[in-house]
MMTF fields as JSON, N, C-alpha, C and O atoms, coordinates in Angstrom:
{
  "mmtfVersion": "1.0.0",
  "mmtfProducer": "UNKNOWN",
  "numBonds": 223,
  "numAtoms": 224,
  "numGroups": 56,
  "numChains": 1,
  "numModels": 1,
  "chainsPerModel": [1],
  "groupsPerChain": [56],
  "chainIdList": ["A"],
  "bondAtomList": [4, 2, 8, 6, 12, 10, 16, 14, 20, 18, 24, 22, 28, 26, 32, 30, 36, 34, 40, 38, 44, 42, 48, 46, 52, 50, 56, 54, 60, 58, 64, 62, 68, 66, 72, 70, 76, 74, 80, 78, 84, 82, 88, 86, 92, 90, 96, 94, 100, 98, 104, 102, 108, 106, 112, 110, 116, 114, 120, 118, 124, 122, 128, 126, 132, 130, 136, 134, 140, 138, 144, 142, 148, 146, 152, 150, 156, 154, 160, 158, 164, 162, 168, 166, 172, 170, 176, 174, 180, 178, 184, 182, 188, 186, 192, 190, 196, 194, 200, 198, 204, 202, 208, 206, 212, 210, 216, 214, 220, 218],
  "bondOrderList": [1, 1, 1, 1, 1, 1, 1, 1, 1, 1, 1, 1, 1, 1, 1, 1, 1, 1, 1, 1, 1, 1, 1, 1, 1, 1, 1, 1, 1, 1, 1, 1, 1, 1, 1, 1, 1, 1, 1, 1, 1, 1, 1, 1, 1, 1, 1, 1, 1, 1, 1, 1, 1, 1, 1],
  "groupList": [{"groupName": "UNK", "atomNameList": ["N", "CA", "C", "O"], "elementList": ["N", "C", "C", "O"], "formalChargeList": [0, 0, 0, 0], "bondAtomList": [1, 0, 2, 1, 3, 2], "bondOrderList": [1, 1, 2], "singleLetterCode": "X", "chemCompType": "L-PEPTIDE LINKING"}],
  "groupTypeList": [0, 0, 0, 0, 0, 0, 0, 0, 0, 0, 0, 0, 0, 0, 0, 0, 0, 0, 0, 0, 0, 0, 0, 0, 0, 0, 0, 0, 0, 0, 0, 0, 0, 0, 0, 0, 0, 0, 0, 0, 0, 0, 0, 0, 0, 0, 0, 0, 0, 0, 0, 0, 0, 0, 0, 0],
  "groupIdList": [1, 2, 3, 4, 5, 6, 7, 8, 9, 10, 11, 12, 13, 14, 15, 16, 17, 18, 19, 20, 21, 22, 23, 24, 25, 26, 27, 28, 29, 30, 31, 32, 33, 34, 35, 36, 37, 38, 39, 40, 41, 42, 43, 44, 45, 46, 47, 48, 49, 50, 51, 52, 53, 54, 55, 56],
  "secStructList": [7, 7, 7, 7, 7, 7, 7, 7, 7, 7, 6, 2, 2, 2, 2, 2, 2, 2, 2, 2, 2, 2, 2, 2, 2, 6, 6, 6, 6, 7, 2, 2, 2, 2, 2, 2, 2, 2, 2, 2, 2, 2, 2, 2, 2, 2, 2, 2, 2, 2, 2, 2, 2, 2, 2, 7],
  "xCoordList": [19.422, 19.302, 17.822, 17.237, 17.078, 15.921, 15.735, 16.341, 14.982, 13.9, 13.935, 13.944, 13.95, 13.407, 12.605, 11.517, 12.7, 11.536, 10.711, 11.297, 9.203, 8.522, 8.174, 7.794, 8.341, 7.82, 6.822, 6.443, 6.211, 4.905, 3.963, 4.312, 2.905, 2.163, 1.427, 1.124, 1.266, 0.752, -0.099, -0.382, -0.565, -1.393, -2.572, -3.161, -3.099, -4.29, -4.331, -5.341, -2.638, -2.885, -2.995, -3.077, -2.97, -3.178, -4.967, -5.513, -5.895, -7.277, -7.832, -8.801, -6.955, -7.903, -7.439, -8.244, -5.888, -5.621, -6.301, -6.942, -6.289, -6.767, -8.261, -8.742, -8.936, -10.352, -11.093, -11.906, -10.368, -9.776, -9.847, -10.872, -8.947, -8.403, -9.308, -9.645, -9.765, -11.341, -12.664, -13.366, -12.653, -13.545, -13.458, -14.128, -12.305, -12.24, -11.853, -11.766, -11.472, -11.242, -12.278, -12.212, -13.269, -14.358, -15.187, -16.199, -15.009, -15.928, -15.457, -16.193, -14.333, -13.836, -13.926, -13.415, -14.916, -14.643, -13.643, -13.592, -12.949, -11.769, -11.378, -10.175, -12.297, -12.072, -10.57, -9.723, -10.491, -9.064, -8.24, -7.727, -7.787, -6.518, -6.645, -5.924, -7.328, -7.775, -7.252, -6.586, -7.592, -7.444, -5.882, -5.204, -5.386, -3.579, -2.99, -1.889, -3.627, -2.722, -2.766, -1.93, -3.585, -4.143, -3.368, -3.391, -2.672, -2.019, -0.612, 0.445, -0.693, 0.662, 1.431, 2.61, 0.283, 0.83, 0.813, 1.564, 0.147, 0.349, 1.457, 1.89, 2.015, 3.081, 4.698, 5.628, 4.591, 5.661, 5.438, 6.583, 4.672, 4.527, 4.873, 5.487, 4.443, 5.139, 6.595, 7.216, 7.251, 8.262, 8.88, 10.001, 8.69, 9.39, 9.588, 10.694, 8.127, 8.277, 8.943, 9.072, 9.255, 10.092, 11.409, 12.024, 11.926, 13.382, 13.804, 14.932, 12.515, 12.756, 12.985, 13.764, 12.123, 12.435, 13.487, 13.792, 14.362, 15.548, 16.6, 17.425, 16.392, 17.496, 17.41, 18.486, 16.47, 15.969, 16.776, 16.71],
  "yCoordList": [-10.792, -11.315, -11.369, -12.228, -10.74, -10.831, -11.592, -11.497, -12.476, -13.35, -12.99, -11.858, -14.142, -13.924, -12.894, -13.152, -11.751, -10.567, -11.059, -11.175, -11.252, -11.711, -10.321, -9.272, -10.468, -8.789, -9.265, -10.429, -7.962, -7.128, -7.509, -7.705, -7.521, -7.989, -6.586, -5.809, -6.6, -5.307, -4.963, -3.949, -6.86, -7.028, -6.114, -5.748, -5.635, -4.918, -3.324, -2.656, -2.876, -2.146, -1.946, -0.963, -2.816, -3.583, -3.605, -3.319, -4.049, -3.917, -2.3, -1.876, -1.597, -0.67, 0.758, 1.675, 0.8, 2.198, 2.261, 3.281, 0.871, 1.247, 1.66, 2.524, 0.943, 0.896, 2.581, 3.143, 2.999, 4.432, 5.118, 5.779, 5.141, 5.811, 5.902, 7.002, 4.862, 4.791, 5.595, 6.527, 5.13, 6.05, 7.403, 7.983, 8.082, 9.519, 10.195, 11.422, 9.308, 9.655, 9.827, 10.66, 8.931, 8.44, 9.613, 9.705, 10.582, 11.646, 12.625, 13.121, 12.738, 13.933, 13.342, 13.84, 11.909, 11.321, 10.56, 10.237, 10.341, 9.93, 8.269, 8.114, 7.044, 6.269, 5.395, 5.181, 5.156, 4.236, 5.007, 4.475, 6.013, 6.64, 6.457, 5.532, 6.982, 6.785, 5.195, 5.076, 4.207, 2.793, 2.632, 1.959, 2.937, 3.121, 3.567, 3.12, 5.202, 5.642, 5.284, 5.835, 4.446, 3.931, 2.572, 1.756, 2.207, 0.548, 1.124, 0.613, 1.851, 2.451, 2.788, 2.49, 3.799, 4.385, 3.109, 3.131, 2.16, 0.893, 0.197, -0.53, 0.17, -0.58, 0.434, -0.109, 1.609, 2.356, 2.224, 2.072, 2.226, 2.685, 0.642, 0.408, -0.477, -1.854, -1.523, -1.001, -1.64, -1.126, -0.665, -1.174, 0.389, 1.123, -0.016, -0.401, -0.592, -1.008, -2.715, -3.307, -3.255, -3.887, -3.716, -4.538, -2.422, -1.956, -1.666, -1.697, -1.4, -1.081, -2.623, -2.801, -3.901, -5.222, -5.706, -6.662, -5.413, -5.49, -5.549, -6.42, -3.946, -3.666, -4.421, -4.747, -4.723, -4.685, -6.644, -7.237],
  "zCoordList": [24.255, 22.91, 22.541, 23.202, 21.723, 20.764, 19.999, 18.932, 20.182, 19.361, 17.522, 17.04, 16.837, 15.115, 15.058, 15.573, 14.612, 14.475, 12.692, 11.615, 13.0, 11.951, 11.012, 11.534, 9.756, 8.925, 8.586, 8.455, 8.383, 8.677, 7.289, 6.125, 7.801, 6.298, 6.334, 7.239, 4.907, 4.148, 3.031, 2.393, 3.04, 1.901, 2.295, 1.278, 3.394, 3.409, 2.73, 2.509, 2.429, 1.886, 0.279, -0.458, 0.164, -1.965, -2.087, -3.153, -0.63, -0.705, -0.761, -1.391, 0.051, 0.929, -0.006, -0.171, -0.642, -1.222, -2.305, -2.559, -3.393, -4.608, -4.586, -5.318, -3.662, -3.502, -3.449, -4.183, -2.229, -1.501, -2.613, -2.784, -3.497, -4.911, -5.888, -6.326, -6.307, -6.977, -6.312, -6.706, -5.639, -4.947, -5.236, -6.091, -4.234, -4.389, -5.275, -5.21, -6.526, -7.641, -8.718, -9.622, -8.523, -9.104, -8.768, -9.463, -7.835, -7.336, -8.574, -9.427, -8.47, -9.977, -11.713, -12.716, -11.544, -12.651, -13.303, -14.49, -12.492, -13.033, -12.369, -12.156, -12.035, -11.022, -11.402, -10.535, -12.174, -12.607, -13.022, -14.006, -12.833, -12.43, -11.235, -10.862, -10.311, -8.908, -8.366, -7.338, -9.077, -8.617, -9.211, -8.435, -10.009, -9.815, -9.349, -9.03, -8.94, -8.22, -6.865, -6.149, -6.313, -4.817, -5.117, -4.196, -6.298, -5.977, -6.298, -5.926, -6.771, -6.628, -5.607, -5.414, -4.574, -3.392, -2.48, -1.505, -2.662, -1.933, -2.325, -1.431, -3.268, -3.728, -2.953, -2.356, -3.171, -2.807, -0.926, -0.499, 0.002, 1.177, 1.612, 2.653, 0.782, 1.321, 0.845, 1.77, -0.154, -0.453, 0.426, 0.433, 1.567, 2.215, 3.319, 3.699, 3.868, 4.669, 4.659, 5.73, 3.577, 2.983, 3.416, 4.095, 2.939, 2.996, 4.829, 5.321, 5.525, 6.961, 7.563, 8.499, 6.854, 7.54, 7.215, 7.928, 6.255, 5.852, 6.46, 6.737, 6.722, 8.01, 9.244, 9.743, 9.765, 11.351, 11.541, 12.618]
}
């Protein structure tokens, strides 16, 4: 029998994609598309991992 399994925190990826996104976005001029689409892809990749603590 296994122990309460605790889910996963993921707030670091809400700091690190948009930031990420700005940045390398900001190289083509473009930094805030860059910073949505980096909180975006952070929002969809907890999401997943949301739906995986779900199951478990």
């Amino acid at each position: 029998m296994t122990g309460p399994q605790s889910p996963r925190s993921l707030g670091i990826l809400f700091a690190i994609l948009p930031i990420g996104g700005a940045i390398g976005a900001g190289f083509m001029g473009q930094p805030v598309i860059g910073l949505v689409a980096g909180f975006g892809l952070a929002l969809v990749i907890a999401t997943l991992f949301w739906l995986a603590d779900r199951r478990r």
